[in-house]
LUMLUMDREN-2810 file (N, C-alpha, C; in Angstrom, 1 decimal):
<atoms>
<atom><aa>X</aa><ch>A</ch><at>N</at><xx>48.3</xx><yy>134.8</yy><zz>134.1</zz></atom>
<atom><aa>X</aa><ch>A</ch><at>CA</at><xx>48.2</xx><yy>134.6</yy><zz>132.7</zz></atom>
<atom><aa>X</aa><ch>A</ch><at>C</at><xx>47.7</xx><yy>133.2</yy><zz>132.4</zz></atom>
<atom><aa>X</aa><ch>A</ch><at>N</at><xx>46.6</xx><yy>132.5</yy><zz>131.3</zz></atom>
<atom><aa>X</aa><ch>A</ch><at>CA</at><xx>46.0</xx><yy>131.7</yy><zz>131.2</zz></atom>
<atom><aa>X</aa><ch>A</ch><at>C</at><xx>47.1</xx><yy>130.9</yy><zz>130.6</zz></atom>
<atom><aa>X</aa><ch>A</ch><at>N</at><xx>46.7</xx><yy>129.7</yy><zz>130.9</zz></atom>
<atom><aa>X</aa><ch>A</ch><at>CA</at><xx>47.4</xx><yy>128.9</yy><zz>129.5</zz></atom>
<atom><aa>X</aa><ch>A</ch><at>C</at><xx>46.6</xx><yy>127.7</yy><zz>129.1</zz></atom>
<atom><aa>X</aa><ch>A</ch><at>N</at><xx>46.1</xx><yy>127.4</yy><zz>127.7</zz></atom>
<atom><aa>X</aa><ch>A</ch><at>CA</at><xx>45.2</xx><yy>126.6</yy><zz>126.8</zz></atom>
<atom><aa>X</aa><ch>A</ch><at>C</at><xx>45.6</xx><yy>125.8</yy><zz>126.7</zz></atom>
<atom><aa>X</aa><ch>A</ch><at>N</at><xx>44.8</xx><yy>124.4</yy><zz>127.1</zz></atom>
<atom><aa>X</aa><ch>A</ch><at>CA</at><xx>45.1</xx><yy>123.4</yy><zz>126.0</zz></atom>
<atom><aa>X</aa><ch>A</ch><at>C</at><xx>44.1</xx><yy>123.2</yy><zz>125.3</zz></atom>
<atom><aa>X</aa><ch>A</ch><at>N</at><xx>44.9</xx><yy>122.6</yy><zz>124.1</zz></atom>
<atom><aa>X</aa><ch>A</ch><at>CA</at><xx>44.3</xx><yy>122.3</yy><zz>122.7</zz></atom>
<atom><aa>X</aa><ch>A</ch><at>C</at><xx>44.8</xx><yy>120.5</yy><zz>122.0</zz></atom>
<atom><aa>X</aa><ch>A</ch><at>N</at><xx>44.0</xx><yy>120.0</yy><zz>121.7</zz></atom>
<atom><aa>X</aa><ch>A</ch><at>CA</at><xx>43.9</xx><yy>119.2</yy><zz>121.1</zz></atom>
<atom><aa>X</aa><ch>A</ch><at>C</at><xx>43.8</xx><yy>118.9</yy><zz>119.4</zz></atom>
<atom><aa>X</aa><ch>A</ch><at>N</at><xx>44.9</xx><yy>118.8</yy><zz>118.6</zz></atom>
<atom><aa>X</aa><ch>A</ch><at>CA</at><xx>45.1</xx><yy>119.1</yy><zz>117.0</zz></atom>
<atom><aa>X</aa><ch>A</ch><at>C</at><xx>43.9</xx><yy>118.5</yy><zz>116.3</zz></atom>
<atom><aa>X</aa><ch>A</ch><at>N</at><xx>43.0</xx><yy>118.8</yy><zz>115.7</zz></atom>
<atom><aa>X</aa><ch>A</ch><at>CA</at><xx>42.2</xx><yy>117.7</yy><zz>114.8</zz></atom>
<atom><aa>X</aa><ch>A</ch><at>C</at><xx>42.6</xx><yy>117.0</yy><zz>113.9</zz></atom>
<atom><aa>X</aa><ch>A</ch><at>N</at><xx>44.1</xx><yy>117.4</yy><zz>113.5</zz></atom>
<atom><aa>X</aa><ch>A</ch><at>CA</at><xx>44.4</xx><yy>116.8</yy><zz>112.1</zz></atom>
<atom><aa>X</aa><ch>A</ch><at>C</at><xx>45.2</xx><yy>115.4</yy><zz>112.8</zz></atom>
<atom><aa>X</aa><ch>A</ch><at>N</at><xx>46.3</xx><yy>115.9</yy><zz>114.1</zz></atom>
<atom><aa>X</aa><ch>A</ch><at>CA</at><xx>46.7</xx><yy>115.0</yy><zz>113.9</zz></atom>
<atom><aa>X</aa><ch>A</ch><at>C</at><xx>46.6</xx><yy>114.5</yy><zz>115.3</zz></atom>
<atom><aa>X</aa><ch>A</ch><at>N</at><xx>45.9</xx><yy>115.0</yy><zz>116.3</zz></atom>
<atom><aa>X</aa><ch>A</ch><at>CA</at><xx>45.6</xx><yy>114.6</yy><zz>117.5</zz></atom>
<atom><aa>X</aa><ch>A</ch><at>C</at><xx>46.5</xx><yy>115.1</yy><zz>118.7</zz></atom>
<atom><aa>X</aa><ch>A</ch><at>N</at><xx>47.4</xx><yy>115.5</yy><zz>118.3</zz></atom>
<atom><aa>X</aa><ch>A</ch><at>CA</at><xx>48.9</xx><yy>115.9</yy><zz>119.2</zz></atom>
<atom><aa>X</aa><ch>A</ch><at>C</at><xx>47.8</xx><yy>117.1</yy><zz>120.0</zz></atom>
<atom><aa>X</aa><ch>A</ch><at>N</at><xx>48.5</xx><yy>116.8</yy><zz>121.6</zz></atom>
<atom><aa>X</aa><ch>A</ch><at>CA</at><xx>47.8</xx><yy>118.1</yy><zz>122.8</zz></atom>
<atom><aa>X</aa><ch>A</ch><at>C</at><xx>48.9</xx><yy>118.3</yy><zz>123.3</zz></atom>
<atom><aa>X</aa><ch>A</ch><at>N</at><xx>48.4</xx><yy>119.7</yy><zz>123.4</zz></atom>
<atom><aa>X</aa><ch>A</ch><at>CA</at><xx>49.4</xx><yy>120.6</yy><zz>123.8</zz></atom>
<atom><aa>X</aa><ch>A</ch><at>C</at><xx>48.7</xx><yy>121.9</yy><zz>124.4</zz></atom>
<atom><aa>X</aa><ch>A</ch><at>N</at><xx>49.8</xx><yy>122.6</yy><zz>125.0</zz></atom>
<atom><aa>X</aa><ch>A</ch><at>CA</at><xx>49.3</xx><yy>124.1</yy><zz>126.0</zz></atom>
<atom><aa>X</aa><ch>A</ch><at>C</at><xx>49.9</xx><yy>125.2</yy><zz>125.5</zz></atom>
<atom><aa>X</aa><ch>A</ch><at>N</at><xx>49.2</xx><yy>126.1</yy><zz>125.1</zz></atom>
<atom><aa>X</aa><ch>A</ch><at>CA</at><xx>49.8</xx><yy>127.2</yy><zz>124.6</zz></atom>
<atom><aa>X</aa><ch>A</ch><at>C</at><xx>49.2</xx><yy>128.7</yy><zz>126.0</zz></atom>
<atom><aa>X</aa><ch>A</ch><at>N</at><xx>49.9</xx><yy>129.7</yy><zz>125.8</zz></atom>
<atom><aa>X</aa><ch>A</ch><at>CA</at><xx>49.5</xx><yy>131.0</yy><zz>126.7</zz></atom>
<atom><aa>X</aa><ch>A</ch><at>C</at><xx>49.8</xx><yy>132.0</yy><zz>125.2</zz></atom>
<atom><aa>X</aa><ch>A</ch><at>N</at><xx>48.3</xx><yy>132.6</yy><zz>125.0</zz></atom>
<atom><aa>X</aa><ch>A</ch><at>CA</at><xx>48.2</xx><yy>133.5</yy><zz>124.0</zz></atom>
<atom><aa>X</aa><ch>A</ch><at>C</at><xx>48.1</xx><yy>135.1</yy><zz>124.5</zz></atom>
<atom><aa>X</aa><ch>A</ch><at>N</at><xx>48.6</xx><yy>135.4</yy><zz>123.8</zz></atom>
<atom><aa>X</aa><ch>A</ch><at>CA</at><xx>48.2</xx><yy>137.2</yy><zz>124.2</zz></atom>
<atom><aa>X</aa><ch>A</ch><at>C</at><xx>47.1</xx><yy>137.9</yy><zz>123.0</zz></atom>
<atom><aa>X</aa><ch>A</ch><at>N</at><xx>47.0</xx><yy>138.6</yy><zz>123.8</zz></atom>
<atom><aa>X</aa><ch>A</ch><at>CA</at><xx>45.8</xx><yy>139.1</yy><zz>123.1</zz></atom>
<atom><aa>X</aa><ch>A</ch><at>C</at><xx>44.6</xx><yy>138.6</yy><zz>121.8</zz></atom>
<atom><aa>X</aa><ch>A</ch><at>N</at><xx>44.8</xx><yy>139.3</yy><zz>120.3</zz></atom>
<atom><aa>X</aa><ch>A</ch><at>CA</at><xx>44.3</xx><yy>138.3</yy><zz>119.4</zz></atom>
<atom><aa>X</aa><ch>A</ch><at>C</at><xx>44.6</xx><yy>137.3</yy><zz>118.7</zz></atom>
<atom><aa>X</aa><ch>A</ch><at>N</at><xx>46.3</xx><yy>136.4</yy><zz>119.1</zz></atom>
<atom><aa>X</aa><ch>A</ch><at>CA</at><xx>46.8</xx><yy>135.4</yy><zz>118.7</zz></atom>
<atom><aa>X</aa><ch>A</ch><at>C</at><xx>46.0</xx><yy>134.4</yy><zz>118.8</zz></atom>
<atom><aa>X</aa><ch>A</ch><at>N</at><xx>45.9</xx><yy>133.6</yy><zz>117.5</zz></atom>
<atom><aa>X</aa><ch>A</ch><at>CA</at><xx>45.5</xx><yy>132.2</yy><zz>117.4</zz></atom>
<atom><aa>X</aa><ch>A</ch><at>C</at><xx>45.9</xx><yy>131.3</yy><zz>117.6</zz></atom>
<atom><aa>X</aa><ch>A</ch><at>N</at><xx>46.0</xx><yy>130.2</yy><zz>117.9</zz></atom>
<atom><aa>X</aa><ch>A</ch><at>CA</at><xx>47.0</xx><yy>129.0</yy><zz>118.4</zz></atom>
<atom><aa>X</aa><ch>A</ch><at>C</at><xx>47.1</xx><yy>128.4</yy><zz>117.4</zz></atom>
<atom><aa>X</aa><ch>A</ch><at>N</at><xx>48.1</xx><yy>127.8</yy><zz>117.1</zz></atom>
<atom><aa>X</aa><ch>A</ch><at>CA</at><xx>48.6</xx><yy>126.6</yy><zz>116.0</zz></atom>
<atom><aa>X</aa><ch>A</ch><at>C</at><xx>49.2</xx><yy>125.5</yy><zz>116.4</zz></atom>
<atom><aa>X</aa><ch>A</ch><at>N</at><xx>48.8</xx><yy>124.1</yy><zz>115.9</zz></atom>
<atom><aa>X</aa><ch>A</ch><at>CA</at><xx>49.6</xx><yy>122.7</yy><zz>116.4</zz></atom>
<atom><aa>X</aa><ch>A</ch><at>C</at><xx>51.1</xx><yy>123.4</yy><zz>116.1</zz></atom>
<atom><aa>X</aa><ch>A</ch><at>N</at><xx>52.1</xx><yy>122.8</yy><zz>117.5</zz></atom>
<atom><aa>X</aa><ch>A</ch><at>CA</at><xx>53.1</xx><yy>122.7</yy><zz>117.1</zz></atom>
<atom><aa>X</aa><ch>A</ch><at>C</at><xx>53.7</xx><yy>122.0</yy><zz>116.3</zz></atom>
<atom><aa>X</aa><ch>A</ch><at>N</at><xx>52.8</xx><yy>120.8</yy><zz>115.9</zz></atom>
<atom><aa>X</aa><ch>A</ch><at>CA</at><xx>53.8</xx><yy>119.2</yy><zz>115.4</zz></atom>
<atom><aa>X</aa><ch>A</ch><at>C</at><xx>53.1</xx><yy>119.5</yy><zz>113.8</zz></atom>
<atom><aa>X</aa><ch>A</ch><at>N</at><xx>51.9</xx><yy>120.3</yy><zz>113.4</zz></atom>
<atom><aa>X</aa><ch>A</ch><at>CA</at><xx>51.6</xx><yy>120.0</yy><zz>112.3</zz></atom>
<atom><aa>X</aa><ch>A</ch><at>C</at><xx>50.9</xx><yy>121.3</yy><zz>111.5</zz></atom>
<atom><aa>X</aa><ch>A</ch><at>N</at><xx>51.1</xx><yy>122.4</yy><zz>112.9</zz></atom>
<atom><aa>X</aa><ch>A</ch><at>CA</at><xx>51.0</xx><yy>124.0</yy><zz>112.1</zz></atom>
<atom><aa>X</aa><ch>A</ch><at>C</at><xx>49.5</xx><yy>124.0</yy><zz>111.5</zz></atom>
<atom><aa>X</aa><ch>A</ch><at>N</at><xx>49.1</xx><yy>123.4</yy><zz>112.1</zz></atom>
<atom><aa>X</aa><ch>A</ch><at>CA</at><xx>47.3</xx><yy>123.6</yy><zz>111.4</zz></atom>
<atom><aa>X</aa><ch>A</ch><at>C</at><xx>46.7</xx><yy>124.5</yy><zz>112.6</zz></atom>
<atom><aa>X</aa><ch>A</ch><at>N</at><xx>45.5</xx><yy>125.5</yy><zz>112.5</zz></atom>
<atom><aa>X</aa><ch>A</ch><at>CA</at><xx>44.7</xx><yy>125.9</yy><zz>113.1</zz></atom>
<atom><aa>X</aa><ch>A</ch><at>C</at><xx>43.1</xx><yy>125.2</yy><zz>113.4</zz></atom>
<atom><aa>X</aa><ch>A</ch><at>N</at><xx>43.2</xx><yy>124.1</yy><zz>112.7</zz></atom>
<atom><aa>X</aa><ch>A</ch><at>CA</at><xx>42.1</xx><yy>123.0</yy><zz>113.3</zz></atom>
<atom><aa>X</aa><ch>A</ch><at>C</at><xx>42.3</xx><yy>122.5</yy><zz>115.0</zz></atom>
<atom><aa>X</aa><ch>A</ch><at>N</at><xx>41.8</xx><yy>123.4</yy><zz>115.7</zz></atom>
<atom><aa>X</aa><ch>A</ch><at>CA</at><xx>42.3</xx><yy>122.8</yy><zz>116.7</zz></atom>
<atom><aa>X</aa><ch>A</ch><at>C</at><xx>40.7</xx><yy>123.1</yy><zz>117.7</zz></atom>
<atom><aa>X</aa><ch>A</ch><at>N</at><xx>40.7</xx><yy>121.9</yy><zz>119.0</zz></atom>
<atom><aa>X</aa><ch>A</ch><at>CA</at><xx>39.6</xx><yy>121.5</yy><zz>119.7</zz></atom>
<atom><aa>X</aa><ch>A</ch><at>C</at><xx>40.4</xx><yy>122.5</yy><zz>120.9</zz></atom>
<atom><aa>X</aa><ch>A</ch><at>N</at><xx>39.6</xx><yy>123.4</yy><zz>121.6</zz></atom>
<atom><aa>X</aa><ch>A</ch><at>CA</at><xx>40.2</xx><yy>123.5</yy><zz>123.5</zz></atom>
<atom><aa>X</aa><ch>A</ch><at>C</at><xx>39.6</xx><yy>122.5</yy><zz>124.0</zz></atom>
<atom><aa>X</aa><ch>A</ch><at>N</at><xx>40.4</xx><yy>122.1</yy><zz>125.0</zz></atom>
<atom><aa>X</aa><ch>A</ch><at>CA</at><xx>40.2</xx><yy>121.3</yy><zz>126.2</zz></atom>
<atom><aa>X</aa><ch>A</ch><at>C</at><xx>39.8</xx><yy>122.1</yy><zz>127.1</zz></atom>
<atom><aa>X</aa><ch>A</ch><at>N</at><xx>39.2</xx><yy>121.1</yy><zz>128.2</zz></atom>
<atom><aa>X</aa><ch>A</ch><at>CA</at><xx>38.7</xx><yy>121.7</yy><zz>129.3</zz></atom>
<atom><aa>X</aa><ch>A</ch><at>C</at><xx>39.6</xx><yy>121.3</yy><zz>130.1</zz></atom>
<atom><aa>X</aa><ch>A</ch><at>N</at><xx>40.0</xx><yy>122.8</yy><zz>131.1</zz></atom>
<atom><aa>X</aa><ch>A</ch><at>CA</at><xx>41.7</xx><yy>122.8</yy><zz>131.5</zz></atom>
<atom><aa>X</aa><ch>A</ch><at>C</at><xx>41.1</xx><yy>122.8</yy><zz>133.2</zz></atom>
<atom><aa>X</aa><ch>A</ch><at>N</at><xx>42.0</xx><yy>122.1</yy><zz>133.7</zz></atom>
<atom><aa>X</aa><ch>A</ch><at>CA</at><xx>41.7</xx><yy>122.0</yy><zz>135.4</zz></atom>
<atom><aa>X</aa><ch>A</ch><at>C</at><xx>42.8</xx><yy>123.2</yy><zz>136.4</zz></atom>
<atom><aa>X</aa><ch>A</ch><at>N</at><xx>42.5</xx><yy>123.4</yy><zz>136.6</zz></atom>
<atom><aa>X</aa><ch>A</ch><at>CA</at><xx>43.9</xx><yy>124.2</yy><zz>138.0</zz></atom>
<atom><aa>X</aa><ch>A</ch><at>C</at><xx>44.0</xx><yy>123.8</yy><zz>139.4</zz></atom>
<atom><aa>X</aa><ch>A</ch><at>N</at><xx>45.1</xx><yy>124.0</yy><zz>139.6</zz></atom>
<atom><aa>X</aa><ch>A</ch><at>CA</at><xx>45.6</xx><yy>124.1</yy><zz>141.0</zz></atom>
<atom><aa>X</aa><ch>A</ch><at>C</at><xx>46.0</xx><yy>124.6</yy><zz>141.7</zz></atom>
<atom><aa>X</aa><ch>A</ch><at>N</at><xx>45.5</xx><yy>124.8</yy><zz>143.2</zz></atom>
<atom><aa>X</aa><ch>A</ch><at>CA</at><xx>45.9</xx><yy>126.4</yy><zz>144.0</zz></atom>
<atom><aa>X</aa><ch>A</ch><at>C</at><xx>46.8</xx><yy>125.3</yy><zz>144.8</zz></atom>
<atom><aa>X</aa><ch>A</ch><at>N</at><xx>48.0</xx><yy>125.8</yy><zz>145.5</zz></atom>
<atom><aa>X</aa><ch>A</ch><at>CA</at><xx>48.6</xx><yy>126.0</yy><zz>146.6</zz></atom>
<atom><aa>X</aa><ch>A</ch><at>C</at><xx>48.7</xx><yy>126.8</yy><zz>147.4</zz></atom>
<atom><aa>X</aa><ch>A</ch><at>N</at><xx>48.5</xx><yy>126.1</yy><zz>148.6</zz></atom>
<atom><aa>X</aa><ch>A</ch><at>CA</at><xx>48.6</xx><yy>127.3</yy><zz>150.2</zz></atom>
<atom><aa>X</aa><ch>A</ch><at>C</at><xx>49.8</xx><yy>127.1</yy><zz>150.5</zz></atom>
<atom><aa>X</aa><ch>A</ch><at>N</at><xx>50.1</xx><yy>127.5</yy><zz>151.3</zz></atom>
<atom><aa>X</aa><ch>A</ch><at>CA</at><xx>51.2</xx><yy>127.7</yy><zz>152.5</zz></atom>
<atom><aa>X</aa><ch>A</ch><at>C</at><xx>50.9</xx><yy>127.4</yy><zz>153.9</zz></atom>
<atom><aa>X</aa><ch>A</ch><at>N</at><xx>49.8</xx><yy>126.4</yy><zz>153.9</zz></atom>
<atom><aa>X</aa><ch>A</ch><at>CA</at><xx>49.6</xx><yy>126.2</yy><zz>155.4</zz></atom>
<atom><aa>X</aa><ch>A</ch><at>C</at><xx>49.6</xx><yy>125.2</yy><zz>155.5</zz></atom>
<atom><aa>X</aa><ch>A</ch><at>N</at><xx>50.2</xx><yy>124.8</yy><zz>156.6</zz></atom>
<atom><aa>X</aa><ch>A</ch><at>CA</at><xx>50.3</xx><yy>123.3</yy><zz>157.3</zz></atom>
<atom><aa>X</aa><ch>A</ch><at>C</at><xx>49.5</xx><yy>122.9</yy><zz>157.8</zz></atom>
<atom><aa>X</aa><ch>A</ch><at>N</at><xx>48.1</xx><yy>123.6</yy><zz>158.0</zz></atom>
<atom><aa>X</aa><ch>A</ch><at>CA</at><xx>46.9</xx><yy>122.8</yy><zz>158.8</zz></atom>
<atom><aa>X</aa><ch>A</ch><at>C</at><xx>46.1</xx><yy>122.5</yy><zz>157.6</zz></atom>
<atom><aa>X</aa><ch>A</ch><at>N</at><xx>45.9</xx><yy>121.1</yy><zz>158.2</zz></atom>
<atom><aa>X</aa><ch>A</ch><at>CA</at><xx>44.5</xx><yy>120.5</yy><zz>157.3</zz></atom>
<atom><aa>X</aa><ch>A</ch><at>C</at><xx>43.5</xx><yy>120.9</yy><zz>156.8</zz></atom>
<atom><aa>X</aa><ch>A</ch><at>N</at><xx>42.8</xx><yy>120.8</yy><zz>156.0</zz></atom>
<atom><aa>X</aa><ch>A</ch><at>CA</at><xx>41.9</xx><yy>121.3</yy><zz>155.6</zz></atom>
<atom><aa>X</aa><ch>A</ch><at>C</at><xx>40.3</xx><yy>120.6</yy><zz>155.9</zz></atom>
<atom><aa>X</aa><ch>A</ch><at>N</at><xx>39.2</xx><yy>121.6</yy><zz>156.7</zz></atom>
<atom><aa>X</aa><ch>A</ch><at>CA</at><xx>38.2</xx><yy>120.9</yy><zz>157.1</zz></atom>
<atom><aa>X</aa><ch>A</ch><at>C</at><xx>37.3</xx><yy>120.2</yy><zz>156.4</zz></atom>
<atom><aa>X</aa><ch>A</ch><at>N</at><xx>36.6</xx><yy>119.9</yy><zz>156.4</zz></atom>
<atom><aa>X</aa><ch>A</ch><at>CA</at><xx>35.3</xx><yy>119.6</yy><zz>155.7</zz></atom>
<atom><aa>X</aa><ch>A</ch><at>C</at><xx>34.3</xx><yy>120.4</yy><zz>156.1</zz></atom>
<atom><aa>X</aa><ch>A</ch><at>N</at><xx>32.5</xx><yy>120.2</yy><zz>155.4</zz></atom>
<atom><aa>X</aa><ch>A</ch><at>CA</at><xx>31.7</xx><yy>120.9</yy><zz>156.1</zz></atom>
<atom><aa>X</aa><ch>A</ch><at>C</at><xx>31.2</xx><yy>120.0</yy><zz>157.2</zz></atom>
<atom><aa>X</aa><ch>A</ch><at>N</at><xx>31.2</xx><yy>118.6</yy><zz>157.4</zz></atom>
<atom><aa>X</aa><ch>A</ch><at>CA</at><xx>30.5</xx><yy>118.0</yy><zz>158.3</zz></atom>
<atom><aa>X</aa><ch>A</ch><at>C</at><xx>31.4</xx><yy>117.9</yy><zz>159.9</zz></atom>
<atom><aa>X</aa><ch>A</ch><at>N</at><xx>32.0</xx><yy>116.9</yy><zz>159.7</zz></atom>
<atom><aa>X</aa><ch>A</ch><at>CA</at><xx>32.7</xx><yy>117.1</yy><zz>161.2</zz></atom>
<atom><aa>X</aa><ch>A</ch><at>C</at><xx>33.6</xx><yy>117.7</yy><zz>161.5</zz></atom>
<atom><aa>X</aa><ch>A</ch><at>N</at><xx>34.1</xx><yy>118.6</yy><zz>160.8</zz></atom>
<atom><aa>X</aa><ch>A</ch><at>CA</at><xx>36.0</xx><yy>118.9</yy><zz>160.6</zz></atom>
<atom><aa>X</aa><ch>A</ch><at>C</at><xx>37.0</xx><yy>118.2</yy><zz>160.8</zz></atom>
<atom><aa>X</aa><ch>A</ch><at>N</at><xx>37.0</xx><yy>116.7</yy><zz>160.8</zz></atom>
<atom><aa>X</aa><ch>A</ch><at>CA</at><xx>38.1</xx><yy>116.0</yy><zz>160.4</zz></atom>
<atom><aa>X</aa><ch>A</ch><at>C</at><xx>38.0</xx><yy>116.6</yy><zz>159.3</zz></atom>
<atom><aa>X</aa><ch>A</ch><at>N</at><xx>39.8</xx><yy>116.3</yy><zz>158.5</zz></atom>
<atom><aa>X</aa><ch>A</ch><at>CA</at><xx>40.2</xx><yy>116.4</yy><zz>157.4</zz></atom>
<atom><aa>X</aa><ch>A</ch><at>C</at><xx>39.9</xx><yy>115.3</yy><zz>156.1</zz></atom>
<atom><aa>X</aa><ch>A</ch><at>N</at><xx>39.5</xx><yy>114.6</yy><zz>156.7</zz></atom>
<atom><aa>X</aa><ch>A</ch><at>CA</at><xx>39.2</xx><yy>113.3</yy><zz>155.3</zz></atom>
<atom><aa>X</aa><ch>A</ch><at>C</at><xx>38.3</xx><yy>112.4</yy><zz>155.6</zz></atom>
<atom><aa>X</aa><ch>A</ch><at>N</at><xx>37.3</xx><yy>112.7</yy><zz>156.3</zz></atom>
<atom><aa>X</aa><ch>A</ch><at>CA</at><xx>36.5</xx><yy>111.4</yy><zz>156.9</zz></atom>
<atom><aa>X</aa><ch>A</ch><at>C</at><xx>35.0</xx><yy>111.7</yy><zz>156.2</zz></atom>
<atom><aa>X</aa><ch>A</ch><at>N</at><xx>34.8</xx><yy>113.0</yy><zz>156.1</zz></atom>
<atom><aa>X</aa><ch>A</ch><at>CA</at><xx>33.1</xx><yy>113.2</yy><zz>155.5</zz></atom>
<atom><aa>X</aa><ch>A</ch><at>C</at><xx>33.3</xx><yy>113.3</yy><zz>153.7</zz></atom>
<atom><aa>X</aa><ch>A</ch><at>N</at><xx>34.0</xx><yy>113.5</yy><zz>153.4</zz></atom>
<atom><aa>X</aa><ch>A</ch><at>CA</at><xx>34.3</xx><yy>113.8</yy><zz>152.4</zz></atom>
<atom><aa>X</aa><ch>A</ch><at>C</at><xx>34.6</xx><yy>112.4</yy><zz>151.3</zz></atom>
<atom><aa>X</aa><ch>A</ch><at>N</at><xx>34.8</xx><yy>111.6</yy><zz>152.1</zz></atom>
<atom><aa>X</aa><ch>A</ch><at>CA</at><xx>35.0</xx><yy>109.9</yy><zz>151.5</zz></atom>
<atom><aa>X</aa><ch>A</ch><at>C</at><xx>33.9</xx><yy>109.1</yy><zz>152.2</zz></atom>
<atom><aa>X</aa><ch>A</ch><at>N</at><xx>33.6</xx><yy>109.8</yy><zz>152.9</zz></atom>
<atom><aa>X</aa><ch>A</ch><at>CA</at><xx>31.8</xx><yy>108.4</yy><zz>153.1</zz></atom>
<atom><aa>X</aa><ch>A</ch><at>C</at><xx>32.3</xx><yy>107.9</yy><zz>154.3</zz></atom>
<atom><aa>X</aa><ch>A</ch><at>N</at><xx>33.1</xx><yy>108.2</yy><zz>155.1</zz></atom>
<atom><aa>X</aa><ch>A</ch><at>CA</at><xx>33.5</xx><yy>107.5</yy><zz>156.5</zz></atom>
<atom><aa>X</aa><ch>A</ch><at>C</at><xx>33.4</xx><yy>109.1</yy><zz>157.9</zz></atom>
<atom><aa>X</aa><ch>A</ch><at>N</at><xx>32.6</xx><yy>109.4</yy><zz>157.7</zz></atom>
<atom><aa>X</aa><ch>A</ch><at>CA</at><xx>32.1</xx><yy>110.0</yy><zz>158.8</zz></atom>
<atom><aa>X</aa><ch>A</ch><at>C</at><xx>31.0</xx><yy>109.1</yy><zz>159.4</zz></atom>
<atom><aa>X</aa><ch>A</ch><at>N</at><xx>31.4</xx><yy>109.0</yy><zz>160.7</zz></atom>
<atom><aa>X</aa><ch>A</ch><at>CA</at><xx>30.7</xx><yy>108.7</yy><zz>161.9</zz></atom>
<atom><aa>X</aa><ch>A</ch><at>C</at><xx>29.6</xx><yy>109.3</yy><zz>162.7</zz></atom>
<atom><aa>X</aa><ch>A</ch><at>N</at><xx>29.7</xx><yy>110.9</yy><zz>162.6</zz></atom>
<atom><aa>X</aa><ch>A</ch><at>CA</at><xx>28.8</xx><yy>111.8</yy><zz>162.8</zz></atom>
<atom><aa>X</aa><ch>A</ch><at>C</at><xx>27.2</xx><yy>112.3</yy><zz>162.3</zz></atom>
<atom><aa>X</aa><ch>A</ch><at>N</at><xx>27.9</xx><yy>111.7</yy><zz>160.7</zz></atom>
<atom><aa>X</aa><ch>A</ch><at>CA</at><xx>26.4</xx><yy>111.8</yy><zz>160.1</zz></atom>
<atom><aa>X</aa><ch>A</ch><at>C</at><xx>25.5</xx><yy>110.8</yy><zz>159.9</zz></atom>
</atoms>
């Protein structure tokens, strides 16, 4: 299920809403439909304990911050 954020025009207040279907969003602090989306980031979690490679040497953090030795 998505969830929005929105930024109020009127009064600036941000906030996240999860809409169903053809619901509109409204500020909660000021009930106006003037409202901006934000551009919303996500996060996955794994369940694994092994590091995660890179594409260049497969250390875990070395090509990916500019401290590979290989390349």
């Amino acid at each position: 299920m998505p969830i929005f954020e929105y930024r109020c025009e009127q009064c600036g207040n941000k906030f996240e809403a999860i809409l169903f279907g053809e619901q509109k969003p409204e500020c909660p602090s000021c009930h106006t439909g003037k409202l901006e989306q934000q551009l919303s980031t996500f996060s996955v979690s794994t369940r694994s304990s092994a590091p995660a490679a890179s594409a260049g040497c497969g250390q875990s953090n070395c090509c990916m911050m500019g401290g590979c030795s290989e390349n």
